[in-house]
mmCIF entry with sequence, helices, sheets and N, C-alpha, C, O atoms, coordinates in Angstrom:
data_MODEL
# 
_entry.id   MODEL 
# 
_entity.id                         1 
_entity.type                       polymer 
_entity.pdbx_number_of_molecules   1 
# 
_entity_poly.entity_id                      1 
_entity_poly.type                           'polypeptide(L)' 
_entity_poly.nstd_linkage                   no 
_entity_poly.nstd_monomer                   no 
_entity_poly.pdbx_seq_one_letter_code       
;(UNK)(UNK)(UNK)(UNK)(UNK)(UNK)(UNK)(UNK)(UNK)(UNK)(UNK)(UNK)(UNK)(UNK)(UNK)(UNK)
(UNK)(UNK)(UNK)(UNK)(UNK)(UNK)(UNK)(UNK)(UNK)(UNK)(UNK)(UNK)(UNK)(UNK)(UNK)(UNK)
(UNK)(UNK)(UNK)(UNK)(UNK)(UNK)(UNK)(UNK)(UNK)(UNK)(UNK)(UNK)(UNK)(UNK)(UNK)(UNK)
(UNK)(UNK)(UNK)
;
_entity_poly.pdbx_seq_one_letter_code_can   XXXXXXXXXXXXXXXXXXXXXXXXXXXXXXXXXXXXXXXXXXXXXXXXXXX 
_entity_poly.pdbx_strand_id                 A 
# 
loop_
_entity_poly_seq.entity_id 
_entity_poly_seq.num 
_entity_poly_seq.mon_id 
_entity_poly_seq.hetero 
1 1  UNK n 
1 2  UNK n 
1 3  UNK n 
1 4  UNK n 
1 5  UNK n 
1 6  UNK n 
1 7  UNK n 
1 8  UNK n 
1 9  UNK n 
1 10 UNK n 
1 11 UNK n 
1 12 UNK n 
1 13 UNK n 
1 14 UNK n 
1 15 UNK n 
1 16 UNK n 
1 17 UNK n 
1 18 UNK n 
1 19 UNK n 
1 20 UNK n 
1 21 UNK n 
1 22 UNK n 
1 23 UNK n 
1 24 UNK n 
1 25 UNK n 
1 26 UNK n 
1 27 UNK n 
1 28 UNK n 
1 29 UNK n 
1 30 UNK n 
1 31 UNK n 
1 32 UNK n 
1 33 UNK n 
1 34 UNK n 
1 35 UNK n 
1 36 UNK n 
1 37 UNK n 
1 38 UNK n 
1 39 UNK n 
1 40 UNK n 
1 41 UNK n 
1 42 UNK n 
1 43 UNK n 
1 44 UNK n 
1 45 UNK n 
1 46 UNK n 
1 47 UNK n 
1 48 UNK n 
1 49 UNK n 
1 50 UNK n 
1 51 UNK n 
# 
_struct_asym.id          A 
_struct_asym.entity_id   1 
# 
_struct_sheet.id               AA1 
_struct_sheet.type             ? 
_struct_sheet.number_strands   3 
_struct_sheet.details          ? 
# 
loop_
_struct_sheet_order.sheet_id 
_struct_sheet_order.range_id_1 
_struct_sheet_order.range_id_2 
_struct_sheet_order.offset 
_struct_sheet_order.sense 
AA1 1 2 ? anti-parallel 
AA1 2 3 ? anti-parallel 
# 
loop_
_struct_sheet_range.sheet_id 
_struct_sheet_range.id 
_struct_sheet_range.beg_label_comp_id 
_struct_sheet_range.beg_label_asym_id 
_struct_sheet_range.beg_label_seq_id 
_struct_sheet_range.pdbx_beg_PDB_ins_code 
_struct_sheet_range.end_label_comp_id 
_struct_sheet_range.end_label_asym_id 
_struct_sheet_range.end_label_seq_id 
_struct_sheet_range.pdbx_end_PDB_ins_code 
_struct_sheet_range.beg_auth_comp_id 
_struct_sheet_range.beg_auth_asym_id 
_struct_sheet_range.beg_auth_seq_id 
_struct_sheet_range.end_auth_comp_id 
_struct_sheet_range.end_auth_asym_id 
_struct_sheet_range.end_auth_seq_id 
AA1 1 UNK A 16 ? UNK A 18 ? UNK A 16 UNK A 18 
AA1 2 UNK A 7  ? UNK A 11 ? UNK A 7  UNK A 11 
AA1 3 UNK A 33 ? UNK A 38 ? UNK A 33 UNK A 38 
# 
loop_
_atom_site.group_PDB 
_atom_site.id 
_atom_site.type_symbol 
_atom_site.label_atom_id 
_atom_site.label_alt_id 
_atom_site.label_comp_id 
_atom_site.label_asym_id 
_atom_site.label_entity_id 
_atom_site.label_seq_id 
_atom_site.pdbx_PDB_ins_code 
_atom_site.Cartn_x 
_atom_site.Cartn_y 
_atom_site.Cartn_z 
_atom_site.occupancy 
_atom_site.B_iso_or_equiv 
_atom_site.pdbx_formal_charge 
_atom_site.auth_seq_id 
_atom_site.auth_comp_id 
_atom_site.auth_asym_id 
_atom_site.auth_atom_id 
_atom_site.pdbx_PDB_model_num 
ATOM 1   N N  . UNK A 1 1  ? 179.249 33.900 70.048 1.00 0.00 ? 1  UNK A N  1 
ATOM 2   C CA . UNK A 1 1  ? 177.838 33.623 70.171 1.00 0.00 ? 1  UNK A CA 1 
ATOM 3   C C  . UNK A 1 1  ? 177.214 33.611 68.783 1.00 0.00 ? 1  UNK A C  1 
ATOM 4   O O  . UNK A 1 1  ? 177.488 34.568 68.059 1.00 0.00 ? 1  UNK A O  1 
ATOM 5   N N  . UNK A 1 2  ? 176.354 32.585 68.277 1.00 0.00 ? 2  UNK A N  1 
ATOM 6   C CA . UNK A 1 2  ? 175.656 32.522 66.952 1.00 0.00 ? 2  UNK A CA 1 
ATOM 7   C C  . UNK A 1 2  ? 174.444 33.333 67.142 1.00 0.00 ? 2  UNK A C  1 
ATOM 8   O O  . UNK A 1 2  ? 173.823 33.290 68.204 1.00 0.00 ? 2  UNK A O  1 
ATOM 9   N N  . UNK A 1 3  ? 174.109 34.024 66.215 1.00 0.00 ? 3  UNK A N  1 
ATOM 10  C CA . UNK A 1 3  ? 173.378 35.073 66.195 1.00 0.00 ? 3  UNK A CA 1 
ATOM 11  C C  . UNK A 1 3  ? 171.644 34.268 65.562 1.00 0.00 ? 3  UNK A C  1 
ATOM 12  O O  . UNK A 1 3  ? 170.473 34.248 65.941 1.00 0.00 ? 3  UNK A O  1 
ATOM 13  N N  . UNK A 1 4  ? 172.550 33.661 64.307 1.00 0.00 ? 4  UNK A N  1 
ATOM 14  C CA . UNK A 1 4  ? 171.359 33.224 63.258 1.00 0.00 ? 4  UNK A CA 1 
ATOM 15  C C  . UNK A 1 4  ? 172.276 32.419 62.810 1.00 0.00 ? 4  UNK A C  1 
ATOM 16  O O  . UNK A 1 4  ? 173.452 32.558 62.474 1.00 0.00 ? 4  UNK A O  1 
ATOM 17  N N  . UNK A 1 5  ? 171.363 31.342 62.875 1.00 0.00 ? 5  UNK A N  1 
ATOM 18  C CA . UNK A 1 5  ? 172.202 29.719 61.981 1.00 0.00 ? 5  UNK A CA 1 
ATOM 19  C C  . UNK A 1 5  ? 173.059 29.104 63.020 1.00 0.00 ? 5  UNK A C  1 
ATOM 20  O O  . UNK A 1 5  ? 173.129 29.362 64.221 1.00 0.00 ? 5  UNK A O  1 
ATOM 21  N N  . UNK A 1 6  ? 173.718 28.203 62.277 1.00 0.00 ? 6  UNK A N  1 
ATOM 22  C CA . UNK A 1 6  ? 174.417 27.076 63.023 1.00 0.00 ? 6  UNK A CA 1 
ATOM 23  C C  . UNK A 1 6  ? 175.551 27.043 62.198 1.00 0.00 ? 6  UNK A C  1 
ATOM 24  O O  . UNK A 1 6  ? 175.469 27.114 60.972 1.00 0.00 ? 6  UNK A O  1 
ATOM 25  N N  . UNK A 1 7  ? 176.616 26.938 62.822 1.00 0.00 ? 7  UNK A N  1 
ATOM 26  C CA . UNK A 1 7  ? 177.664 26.321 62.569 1.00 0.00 ? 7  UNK A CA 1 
ATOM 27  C C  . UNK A 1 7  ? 178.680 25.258 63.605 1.00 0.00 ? 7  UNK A C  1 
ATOM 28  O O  . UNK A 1 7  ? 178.422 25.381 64.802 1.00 0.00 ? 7  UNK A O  1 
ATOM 29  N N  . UNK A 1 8  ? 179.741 24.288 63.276 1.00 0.00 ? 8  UNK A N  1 
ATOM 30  C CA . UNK A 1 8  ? 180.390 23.207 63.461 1.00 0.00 ? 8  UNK A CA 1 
ATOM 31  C C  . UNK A 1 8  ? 181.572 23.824 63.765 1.00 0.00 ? 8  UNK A C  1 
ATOM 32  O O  . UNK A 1 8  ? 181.848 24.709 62.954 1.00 0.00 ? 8  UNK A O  1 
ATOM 33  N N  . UNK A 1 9  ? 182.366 23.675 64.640 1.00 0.00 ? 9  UNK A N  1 
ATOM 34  C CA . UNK A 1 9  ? 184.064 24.108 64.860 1.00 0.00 ? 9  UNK A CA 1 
ATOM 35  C C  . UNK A 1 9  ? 184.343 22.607 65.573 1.00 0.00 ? 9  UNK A C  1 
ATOM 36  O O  . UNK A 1 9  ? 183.797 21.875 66.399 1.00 0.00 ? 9  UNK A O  1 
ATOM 37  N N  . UNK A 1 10 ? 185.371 22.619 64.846 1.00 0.00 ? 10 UNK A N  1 
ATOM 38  C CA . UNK A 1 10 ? 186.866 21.744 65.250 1.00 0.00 ? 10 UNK A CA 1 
ATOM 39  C C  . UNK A 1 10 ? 187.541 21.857 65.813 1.00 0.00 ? 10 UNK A C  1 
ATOM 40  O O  . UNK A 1 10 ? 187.723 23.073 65.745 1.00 0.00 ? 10 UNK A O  1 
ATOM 41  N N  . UNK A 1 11 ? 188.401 21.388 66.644 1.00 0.00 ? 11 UNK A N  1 
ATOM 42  C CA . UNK A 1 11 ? 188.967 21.379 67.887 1.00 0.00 ? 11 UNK A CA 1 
ATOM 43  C C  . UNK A 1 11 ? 190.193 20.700 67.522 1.00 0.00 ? 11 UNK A C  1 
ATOM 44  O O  . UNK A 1 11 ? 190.030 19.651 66.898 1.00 0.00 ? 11 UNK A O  1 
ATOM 45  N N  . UNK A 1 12 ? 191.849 21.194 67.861 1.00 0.00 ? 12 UNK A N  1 
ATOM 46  C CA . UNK A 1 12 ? 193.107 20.499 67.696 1.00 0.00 ? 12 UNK A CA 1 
ATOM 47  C C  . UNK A 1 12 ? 192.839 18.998 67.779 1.00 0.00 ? 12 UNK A C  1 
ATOM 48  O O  . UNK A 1 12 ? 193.054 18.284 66.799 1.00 0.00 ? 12 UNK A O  1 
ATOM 49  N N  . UNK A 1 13 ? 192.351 18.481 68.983 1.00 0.00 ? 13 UNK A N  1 
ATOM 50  C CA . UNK A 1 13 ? 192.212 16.790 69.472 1.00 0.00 ? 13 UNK A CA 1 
ATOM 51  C C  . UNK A 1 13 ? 191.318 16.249 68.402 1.00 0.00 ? 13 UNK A C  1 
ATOM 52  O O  . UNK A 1 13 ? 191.542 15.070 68.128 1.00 0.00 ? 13 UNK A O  1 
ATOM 53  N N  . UNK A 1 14 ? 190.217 16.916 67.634 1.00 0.00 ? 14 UNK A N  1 
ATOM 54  C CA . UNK A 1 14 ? 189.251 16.296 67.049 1.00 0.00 ? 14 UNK A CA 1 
ATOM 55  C C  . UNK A 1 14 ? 187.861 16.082 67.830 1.00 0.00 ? 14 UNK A C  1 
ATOM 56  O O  . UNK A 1 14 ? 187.103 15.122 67.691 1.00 0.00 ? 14 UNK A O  1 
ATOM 57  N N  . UNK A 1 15 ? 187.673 17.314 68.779 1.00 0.00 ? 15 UNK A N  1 
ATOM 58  C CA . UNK A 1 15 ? 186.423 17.772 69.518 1.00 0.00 ? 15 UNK A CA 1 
ATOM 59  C C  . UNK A 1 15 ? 185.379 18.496 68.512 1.00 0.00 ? 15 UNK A C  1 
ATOM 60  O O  . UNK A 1 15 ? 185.901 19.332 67.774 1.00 0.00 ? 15 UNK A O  1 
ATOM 61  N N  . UNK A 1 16 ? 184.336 18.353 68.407 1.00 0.00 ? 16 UNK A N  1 
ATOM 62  C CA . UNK A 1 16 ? 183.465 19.019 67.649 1.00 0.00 ? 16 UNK A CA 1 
ATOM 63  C C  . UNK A 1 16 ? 182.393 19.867 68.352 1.00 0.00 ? 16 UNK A C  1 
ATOM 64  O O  . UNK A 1 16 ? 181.900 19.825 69.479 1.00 0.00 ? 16 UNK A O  1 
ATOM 65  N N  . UNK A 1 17 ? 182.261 20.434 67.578 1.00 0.00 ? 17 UNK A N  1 
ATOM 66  C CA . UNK A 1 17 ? 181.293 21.435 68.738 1.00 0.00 ? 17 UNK A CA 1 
ATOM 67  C C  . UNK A 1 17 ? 180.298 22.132 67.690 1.00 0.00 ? 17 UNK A C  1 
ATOM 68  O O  . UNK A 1 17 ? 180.605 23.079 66.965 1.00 0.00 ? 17 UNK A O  1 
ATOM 69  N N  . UNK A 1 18 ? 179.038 21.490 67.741 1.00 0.00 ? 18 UNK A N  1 
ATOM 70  C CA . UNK A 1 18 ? 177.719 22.406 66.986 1.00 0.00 ? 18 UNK A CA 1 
ATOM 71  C C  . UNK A 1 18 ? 176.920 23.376 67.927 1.00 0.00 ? 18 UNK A C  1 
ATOM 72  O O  . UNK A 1 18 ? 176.538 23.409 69.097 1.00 0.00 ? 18 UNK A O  1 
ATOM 73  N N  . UNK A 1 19 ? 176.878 24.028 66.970 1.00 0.00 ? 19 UNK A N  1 
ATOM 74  C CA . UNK A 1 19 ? 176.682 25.992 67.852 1.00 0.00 ? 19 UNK A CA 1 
ATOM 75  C C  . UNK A 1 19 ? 175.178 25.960 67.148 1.00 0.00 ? 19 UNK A C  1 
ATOM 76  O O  . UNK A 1 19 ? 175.016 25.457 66.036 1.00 0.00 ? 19 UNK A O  1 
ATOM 77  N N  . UNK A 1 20 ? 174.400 26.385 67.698 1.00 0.00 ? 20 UNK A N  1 
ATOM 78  C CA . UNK A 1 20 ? 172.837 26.525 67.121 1.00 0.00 ? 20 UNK A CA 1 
ATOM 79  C C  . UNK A 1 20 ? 172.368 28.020 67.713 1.00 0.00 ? 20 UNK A C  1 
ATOM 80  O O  . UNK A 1 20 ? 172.774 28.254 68.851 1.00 0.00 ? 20 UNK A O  1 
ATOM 81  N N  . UNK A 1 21 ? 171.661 28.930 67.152 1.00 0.00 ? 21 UNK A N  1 
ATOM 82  C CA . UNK A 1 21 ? 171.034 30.105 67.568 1.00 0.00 ? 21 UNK A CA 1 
ATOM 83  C C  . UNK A 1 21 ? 170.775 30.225 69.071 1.00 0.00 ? 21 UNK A C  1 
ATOM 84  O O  . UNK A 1 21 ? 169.927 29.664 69.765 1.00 0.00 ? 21 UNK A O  1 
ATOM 85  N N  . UNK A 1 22 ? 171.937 31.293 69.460 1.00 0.00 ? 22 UNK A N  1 
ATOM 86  C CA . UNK A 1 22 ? 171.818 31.489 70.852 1.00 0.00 ? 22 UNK A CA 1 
ATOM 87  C C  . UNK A 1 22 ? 173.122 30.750 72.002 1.00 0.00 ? 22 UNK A C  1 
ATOM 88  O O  . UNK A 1 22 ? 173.498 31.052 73.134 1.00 0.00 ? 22 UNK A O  1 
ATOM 89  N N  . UNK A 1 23 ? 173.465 29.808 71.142 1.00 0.00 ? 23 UNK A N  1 
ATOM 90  C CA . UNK A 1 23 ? 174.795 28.972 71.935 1.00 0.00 ? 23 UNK A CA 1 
ATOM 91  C C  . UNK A 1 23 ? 176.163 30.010 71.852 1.00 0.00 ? 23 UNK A C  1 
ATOM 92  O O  . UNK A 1 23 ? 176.400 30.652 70.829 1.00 0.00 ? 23 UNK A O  1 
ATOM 93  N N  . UNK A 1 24 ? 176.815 30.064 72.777 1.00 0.00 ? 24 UNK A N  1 
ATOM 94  C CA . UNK A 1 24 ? 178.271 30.593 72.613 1.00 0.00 ? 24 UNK A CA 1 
ATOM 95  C C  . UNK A 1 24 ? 179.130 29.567 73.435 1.00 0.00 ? 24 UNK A C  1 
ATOM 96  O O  . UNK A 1 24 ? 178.566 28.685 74.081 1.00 0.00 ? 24 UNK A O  1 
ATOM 97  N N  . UNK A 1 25 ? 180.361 29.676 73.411 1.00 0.00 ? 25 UNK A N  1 
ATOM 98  C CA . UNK A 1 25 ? 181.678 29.127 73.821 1.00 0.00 ? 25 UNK A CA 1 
ATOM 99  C C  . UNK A 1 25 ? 182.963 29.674 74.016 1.00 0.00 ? 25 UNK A C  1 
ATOM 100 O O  . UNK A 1 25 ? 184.001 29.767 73.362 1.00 0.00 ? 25 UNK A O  1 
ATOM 101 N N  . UNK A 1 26 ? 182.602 29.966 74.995 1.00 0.00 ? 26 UNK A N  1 
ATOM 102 C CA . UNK A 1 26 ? 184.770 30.243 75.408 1.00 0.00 ? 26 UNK A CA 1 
ATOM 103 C C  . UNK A 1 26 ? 185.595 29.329 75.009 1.00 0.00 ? 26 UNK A C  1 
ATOM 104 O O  . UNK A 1 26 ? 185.549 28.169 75.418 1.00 0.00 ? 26 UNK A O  1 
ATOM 105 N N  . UNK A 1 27 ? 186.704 29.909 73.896 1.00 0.00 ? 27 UNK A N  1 
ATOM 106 C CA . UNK A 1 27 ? 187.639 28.725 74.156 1.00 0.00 ? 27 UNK A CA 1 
ATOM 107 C C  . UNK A 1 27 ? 188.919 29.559 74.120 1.00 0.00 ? 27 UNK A C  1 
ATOM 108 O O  . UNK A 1 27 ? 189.106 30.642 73.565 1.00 0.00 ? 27 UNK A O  1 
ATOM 109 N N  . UNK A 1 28 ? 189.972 28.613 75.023 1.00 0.00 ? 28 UNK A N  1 
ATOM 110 C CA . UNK A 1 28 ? 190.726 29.296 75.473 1.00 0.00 ? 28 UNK A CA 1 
ATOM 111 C C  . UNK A 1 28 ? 191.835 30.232 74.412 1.00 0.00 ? 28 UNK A C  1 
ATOM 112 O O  . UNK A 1 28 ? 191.514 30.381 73.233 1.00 0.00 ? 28 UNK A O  1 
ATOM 113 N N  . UNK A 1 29 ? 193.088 30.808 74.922 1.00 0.00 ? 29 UNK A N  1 
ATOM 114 C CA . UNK A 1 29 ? 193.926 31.254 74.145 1.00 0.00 ? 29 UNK A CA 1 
ATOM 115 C C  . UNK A 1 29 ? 194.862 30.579 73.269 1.00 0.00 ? 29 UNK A C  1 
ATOM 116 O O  . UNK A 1 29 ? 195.537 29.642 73.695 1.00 0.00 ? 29 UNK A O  1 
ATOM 117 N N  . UNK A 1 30 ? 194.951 30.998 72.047 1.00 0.00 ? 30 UNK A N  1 
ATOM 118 C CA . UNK A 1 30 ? 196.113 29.812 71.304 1.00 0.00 ? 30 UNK A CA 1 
ATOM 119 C C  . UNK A 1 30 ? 195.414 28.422 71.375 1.00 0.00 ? 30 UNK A C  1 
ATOM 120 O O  . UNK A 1 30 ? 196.199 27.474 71.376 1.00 0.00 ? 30 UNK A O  1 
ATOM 121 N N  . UNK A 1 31 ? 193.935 28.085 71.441 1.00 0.00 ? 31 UNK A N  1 
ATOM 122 C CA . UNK A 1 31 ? 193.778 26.257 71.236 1.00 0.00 ? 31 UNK A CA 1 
ATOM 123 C C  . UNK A 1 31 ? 193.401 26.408 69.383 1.00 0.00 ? 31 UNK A C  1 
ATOM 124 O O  . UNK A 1 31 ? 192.681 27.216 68.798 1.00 0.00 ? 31 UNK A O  1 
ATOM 125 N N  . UNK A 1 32 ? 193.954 25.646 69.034 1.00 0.00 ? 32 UNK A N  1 
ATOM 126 C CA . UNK A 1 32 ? 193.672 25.745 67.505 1.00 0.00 ? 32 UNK A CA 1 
ATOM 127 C C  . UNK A 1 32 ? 192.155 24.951 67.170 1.00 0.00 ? 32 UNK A C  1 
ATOM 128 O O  . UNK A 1 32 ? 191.877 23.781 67.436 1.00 0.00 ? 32 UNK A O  1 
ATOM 129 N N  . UNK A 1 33 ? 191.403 25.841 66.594 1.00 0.00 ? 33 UNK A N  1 
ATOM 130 C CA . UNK A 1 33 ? 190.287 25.241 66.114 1.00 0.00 ? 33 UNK A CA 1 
ATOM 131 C C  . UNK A 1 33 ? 190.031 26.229 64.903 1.00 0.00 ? 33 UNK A C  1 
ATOM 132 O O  . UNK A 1 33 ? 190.566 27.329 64.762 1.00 0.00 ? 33 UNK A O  1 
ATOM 133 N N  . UNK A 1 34 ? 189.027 25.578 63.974 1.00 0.00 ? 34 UNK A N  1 
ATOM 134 C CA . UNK A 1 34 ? 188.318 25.992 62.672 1.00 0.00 ? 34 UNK A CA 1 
ATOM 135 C C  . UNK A 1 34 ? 187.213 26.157 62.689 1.00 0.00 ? 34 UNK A C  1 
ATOM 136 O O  . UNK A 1 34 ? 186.657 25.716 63.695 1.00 0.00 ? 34 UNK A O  1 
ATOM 137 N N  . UNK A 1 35 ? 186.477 26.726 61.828 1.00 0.00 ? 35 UNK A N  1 
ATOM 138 C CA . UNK A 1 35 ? 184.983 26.174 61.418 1.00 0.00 ? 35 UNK A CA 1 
ATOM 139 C C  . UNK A 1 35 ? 185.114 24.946 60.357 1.00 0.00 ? 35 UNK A C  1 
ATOM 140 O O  . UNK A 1 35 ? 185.776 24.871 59.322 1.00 0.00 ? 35 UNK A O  1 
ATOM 141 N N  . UNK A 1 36 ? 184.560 24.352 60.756 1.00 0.00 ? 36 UNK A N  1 
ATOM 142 C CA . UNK A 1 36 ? 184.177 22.921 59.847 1.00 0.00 ? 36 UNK A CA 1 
ATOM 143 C C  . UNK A 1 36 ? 182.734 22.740 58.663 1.00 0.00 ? 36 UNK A C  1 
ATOM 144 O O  . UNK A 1 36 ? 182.751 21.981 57.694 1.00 0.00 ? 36 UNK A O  1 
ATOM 145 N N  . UNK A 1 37 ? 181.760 23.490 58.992 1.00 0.00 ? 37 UNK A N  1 
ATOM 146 C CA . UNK A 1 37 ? 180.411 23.692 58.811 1.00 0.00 ? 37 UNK A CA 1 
ATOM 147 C C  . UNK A 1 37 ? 179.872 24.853 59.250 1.00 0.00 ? 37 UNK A C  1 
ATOM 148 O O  . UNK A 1 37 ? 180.225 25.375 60.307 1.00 0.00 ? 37 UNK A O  1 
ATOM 149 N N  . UNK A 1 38 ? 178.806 25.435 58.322 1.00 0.00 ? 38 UNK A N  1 
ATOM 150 C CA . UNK A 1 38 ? 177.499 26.145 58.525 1.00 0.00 ? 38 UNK A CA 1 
ATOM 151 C C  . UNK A 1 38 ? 176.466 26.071 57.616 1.00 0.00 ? 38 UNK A C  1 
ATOM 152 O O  . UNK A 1 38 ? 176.625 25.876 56.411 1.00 0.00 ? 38 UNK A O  1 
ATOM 153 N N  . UNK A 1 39 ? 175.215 26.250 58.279 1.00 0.00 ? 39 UNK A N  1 
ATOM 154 C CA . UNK A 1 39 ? 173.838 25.774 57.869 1.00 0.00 ? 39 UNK A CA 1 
ATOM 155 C C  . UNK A 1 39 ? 174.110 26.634 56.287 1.00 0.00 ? 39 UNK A C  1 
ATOM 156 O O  . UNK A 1 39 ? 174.523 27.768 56.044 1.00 0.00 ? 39 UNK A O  1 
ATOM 157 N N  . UNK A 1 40 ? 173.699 25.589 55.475 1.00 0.00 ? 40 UNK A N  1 
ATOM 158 C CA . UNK A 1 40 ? 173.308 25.868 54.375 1.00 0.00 ? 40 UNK A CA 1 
ATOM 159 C C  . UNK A 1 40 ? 172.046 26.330 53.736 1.00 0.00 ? 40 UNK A C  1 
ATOM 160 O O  . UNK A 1 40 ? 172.000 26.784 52.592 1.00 0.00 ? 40 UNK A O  1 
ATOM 161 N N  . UNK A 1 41 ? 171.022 26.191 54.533 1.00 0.00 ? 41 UNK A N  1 
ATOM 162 C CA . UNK A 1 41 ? 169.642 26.628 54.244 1.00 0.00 ? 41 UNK A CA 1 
ATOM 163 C C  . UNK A 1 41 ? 169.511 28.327 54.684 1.00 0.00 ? 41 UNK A C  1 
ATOM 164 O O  . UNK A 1 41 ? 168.573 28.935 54.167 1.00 0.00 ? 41 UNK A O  1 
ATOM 165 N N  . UNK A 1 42 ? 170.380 29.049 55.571 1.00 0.00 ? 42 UNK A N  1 
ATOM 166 C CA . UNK A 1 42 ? 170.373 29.950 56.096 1.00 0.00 ? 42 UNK A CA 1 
ATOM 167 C C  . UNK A 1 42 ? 171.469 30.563 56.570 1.00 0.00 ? 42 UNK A C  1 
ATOM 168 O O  . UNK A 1 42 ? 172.178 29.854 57.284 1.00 0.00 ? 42 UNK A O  1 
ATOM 169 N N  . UNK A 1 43 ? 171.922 31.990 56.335 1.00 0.00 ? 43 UNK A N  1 
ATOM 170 C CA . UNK A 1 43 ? 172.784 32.512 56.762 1.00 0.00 ? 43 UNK A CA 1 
ATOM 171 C C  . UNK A 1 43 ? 173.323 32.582 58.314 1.00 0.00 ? 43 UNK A C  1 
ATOM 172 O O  . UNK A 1 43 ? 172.551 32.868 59.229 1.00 0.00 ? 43 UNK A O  1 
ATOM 173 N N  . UNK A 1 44 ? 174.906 32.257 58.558 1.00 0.00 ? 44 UNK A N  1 
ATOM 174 C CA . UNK A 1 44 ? 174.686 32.320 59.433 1.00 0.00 ? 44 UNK A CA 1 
ATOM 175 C C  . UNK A 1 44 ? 175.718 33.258 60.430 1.00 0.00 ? 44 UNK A C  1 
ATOM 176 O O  . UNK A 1 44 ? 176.915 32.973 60.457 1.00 0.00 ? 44 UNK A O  1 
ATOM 177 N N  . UNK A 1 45 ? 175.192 34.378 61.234 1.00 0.00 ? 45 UNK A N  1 
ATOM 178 C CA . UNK A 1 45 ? 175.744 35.456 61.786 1.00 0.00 ? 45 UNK A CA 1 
ATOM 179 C C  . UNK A 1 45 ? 176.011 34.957 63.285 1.00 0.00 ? 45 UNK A C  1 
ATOM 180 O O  . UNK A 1 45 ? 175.195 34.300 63.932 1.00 0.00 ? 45 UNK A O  1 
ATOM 181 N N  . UNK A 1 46 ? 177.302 35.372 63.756 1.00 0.00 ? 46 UNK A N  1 
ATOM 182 C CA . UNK A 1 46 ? 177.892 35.306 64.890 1.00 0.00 ? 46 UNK A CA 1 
ATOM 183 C C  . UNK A 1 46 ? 178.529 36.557 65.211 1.00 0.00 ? 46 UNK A C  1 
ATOM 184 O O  . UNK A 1 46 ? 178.706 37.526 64.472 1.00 0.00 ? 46 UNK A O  1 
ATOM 185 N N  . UNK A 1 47 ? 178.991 36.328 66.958 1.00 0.00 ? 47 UNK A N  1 
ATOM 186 C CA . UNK A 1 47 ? 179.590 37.619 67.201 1.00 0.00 ? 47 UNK A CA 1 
ATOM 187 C C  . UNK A 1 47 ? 181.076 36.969 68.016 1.00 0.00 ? 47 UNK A C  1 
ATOM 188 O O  . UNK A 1 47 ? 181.013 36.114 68.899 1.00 0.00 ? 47 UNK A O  1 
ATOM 189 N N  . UNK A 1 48 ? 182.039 37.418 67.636 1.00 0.00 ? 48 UNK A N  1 
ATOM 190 C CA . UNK A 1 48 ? 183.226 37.201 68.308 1.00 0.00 ? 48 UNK A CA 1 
ATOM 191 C C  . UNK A 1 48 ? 184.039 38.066 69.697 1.00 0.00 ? 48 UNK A C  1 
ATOM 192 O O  . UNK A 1 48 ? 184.448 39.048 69.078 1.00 0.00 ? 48 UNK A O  1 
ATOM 193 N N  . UNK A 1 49 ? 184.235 38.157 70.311 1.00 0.00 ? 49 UNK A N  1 
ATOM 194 C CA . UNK A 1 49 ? 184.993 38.914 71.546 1.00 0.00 ? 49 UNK A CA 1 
ATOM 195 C C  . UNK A 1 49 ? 185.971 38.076 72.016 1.00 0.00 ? 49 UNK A C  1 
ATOM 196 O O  . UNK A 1 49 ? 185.920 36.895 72.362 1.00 0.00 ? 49 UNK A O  1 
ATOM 197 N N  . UNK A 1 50 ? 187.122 39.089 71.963 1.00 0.00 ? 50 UNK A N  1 
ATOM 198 C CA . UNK A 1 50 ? 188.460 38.769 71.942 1.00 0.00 ? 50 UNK A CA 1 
ATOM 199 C C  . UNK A 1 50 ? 189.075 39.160 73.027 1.00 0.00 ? 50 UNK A C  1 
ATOM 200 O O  . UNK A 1 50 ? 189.573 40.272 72.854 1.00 0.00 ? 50 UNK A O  1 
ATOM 201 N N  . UNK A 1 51 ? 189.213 38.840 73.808 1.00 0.00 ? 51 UNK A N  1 
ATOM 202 C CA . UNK A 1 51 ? 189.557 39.415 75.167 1.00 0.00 ? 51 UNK A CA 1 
ATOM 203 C C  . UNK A 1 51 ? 191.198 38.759 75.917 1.00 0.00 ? 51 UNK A C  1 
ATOM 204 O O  . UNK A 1 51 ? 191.577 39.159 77.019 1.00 0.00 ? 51 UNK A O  1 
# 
């Protein structure tokens, strides 16, 4: 879940996914993705859970 700011993740296939204040996403176990981007005007804090 993005806390503050935005950031971009990448997806194995070449799925993109922009996260904006307040958005979260499950993604599953073992799918390979990155961060690609985050807002440059503003820091940006997320929270991860690993389950």
């Amino acid at each position: 879940m993005v806390l503050q700011g935005e950031a971009k993740l990448v997806f194995e296939h070449a799925e993109v996914v922009h996260l904006k204040k307040g958005d979260y996403i499950t993604i599953p176990a073992h799918c390979k993705h990155r961060v690609s981007w985050t807002a440059d005007h503003h820091e940006t804090l997320w929270i991860a859970v690993h389950y």
